[in-house]
N, C-alpha and C positions, 0 to 999 in steps of 0.2 A: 253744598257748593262743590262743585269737582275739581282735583285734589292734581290738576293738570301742569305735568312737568315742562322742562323748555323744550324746543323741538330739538332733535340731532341734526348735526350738518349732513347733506349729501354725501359730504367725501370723508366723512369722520371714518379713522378706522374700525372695523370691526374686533374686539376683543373677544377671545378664547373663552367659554365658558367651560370650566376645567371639567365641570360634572356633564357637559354634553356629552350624548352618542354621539363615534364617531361611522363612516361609513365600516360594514365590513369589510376587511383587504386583508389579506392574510399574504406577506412578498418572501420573498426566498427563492434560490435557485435557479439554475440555469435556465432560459428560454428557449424553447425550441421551435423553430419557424418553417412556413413551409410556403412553398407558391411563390410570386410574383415579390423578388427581394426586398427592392424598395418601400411596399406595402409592409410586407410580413415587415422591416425594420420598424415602421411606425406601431403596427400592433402592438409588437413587442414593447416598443416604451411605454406604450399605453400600459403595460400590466405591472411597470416598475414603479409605479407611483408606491410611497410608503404613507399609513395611514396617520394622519394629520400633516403631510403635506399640503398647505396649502386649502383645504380642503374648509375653512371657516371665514367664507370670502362670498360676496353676493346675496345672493338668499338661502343657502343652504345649512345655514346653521338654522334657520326655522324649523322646529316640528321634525322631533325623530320621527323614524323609518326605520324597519328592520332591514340588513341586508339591501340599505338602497347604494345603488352603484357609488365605487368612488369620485368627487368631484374632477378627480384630476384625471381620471381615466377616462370620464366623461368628456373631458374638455381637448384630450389628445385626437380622441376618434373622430370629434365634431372638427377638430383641425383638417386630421389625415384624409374627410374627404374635400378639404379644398373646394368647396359651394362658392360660389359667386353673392354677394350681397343682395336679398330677399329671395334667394330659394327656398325650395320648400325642405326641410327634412322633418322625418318621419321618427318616431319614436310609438311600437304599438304597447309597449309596455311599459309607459310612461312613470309607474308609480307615481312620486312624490314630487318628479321635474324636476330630477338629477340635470337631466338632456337638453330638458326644453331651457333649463335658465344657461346653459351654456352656449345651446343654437340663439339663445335671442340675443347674450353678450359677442356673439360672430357677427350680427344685422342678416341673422335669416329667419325665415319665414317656420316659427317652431309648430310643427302640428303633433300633442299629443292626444295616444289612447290608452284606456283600461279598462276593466271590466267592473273595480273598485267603486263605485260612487265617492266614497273615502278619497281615493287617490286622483280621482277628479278636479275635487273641493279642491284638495289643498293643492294641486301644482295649478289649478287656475289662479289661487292666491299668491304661491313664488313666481308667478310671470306677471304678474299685473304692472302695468306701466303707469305708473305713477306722479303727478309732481310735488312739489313742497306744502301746498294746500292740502291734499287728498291726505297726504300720510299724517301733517298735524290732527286735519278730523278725525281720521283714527285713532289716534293717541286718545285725543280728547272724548270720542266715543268710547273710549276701552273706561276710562275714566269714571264718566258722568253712570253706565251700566255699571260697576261695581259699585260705586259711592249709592247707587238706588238698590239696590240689591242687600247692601249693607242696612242700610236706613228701611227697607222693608223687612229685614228680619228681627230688627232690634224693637219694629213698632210690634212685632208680635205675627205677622204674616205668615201664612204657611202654604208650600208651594209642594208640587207631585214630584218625587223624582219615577226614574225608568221604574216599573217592576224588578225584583230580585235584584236591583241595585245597590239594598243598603248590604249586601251580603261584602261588597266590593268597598264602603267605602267606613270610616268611622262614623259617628251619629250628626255633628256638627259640619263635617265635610260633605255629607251627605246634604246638610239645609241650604248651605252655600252653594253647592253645584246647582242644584234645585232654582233656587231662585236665580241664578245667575242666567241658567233655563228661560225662565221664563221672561225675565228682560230683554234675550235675544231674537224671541219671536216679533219685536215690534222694532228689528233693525232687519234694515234693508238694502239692498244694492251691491254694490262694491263690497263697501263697506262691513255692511251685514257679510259678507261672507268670511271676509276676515276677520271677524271677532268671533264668528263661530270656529275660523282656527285657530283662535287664541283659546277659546274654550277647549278642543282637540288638542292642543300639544299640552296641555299642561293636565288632561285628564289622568296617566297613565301613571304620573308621579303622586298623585295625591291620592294614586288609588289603593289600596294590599293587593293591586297584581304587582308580580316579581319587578317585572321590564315589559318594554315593550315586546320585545321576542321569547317570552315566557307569559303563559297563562295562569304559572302557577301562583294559588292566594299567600301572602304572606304578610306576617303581623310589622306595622312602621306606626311612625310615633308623626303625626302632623297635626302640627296644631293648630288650635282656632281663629279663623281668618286669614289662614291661609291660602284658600281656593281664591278668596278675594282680591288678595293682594298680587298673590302669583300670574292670574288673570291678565292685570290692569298693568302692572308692570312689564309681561312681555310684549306689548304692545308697544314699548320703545325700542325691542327689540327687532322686531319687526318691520319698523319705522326705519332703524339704521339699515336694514337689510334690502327692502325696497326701496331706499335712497340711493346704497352701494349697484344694488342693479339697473337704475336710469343711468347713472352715473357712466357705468360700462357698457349699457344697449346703444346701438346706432339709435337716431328715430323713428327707421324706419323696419325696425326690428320685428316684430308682430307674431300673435301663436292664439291657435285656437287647442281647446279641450275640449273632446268627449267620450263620453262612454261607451265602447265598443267593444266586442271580444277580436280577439287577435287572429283570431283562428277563421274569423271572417272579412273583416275589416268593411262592413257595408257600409260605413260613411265614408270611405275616402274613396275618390273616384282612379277608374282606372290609369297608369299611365301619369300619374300625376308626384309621383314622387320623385326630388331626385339627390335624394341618399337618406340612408336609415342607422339611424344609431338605438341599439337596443337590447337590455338582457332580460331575455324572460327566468320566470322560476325558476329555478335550477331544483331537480327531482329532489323528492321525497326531503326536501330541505325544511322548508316553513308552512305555514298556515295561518296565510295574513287575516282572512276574514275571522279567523280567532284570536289573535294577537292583538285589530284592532275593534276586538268584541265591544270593547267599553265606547270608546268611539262611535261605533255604529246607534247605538241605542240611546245616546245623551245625544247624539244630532238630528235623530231621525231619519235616519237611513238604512235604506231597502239592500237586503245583504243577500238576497237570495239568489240572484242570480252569479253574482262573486262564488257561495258558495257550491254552488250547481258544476262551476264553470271555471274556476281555479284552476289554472294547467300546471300538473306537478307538484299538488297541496298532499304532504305527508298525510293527514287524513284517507285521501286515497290509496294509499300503499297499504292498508292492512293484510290486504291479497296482496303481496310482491307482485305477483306474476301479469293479475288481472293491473294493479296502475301501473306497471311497468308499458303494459301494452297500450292504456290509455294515455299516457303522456308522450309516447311514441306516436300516435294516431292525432294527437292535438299538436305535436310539432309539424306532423306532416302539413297539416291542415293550415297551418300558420305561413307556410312556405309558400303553398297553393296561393296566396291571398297576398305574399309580399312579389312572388312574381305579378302578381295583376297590376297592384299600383306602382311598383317601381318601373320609370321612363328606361330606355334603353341605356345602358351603359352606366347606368345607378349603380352602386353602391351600397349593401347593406352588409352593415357593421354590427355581427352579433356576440354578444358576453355570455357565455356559458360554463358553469363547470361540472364538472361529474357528480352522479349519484349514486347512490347504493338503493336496490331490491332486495333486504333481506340478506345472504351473499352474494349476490349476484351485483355487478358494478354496473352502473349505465354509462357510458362513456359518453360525453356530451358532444363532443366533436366528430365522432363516427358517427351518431343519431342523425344531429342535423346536416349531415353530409348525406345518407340515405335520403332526407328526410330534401333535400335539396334537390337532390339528383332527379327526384322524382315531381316534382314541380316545374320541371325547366330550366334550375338555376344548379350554378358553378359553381365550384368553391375558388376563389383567385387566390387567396393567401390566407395565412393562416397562422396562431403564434400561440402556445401555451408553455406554463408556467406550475410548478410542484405545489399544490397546497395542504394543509394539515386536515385531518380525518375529521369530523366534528363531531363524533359519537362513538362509542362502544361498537356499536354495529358499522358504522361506517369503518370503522379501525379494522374491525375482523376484513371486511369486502376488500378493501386495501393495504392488506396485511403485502400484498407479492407485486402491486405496481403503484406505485403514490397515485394518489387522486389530484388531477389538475383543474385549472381554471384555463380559459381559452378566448380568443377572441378570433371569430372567424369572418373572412368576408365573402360577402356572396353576390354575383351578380346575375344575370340572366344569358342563359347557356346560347353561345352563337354572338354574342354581344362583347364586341371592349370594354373593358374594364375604364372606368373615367378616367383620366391621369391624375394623380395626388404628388403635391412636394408639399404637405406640411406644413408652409408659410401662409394662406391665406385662408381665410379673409381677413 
């Protein structure tokens, strides 16, 4: 019998899970702005947000993310272009739908892309529009799949996990995942998809990887029925989170997901966007398709073109020189492709911060400013902020000019700039 708690209210508040990731934001220090005042002022707040700000509200406490934008930064920029209710904005490196859940809490029209399959899934899950029926059957699906999962292991059932899996998990968390595996192949829809993110956010903690933004194996003590219960339990979490985001979406709010690379953007049609809020990788920084290694293979997901096609995956960098030049030539390429679709007098709103090659520093705001110029598009304003080194080697690189983080906006050259005040939608 399924073991099905009461529903949460719509408007209940969301509580702080103390052990939650939070986004990465690292604040301090003066702002430095550049371009068109007004604009450059709004950037600039956008980069003051402090981390846990606000930041455990809608569906963004769902399912870490390494390095996924701050909610609150997210939610300044999606102001600062001042859209008109059901416009489109663009987000091509959508990850987790930092973006997309803030353009849907505005009533506009959220289109995200990635090249992630992983990062697909799950921000088609924190945009899903939902009402009070859908989210209970969830609950109660998250439910009735562990309590059968439980009951087939105890009859004695034995279920496949991934290959080289058990290396990742202890013996007993390995038969739970496993079967909780295979429960999920006979759920479907909506639904189905959300409880394979219920499986996703809670793989990484039950796993000996470090974190999520560490690969490396390390010994933890998780005990038995654990994978079970942790499962079925964030499924009210989840519940409160797309309650808080109908709550806050207009109705006529709307967001399509797909998988793209950014560097082409062949689903979105020319001419069709009108404004972009978005941070791609920031160089020689991370390596999502190995961060969400364990992910990939408990969902069944095709990671190869992620990994082929990563812009600015520290894997790359083992030649400095050779990924320095390939993530310079994938930014270019992504410019090429944001003038196509953005409508005249768009807006795009980019998050970047600097990298290190080895000694050599990538600047991310000169990059994308070459990398602009040569696409058609402008730089209108512009705002960056000091951040701390993240490594040995990054230390050395910026031993003689701090490394910043930056928010730049770009439009298409020969074109006005949209006007922004901030206040709407």
């Amino acid at each position: 019998m399924s073991r099905e708690p009461p529903p949460a209210s719509a408007r209940r508040p969301l509580l702080r899970d103390p052990h939650a990731r939070r986004a990465l934001v690292q604040v301090g220090g003066a702002v430095r702005e550049q371009g068109d005042p007004t604009l450059s002022a709004q950037l600039a707040e956008a980069l003051r947000v402090r981390a846990g700000e606000d930041d455990a509200t809608l569906t963004h406490p769902f399912h870490a993310y390494p390095a996924r934008l701050h909610p609150g930064t997210a939610r300044a920029l999606v102001r600062a272009l001042a859209l008109p209710p059901g416009a489109t904005l663009l987000d091509p490196f959508c990850g987790s739908g930092t973006v997309l859940v803030e353009a849907l809490a505005q009533g506009l029209h959220a289109e995200g892309r990635d090249l992630s399959p992983l990062a697909v899934a799950l921000a088609e899950v924190k945009t899903w529009r939902t009402d009070a029926a859908a989210r209970r059957e969830l609950v109660r699906r998250a439910y009735i799949v562990a309590d059968g999962a439980r009951d087939a292991l105890r009859d004695g059932a034995r279920f496949d996990a991934p290959p080289g899996e058990e290396r990742w998990f202890l013996p007993h968390t390995l038969r739970e995942l496993a079967a909780l595996r295979a429960a999920l192949r006979r759920e479907h829809g909506p639904i189905g998809d959300a409880l394979r993110m219920l499986l996703s956010s809670v793989l990484v903690k039950l796993s000996l990887q470090r974190a999520d933004s560490s690969a490396e194996r390390v010994e933890k003590l998780v005990p038995p029925g654990a994978a079970l219960h942790r499962f079925a339990y964030k499924s009210k979490e989840l519940e409160r989170c797309l309650a808080a985001l109908e709550a806050a979406a207009p109705p006529g709010a709307t967001r399509a997901v797909a998988e793209d690379d950014a560097t082409t953007l062949e689903t979105v049609a020319d001419r069709s966007v009108d404004g972009v809020v978005t941070s791609p990788p920031y160089a020689n920084t991370y390596d999502y398709a190995d961060h969400h290694a364990r992910r990939y293979v408990w969902l069944g997901l095709d990671d190869r073109a992620m990994r082929a096609g990563e812009l600015g995956a520290a894997r790359g960098f083992r030649d400095p020189a050779a990924g320095a030049r390939r993530f310079r030539e994938g930014l270019a390429l992504h410019c090429v492709a944001l003038a196509r679709v953005l409508r005249d007098g768009a807006l795009a709103l980019v998050v970047m911060g600097d990298g290190a090659a080895g000694r050599d520093v990538l600047r991310a705001d000169e990059d994308l400013a070459r990398a602009a110029e040569q696409a058609g598009l402008r730089v209108a304003a512009g705002a960056s902020q000091p951040r701390s080194a993240y490594d040995d080697t990054s230390r050395r690189a910026f031993a003689h000019a701090p490394r910043r983080e930056h928010v730049i906006a770009l439009t298409r050259r020969g074109s006005a700039a949209a006007p922004t005040d901030g206040d709407s939608p």
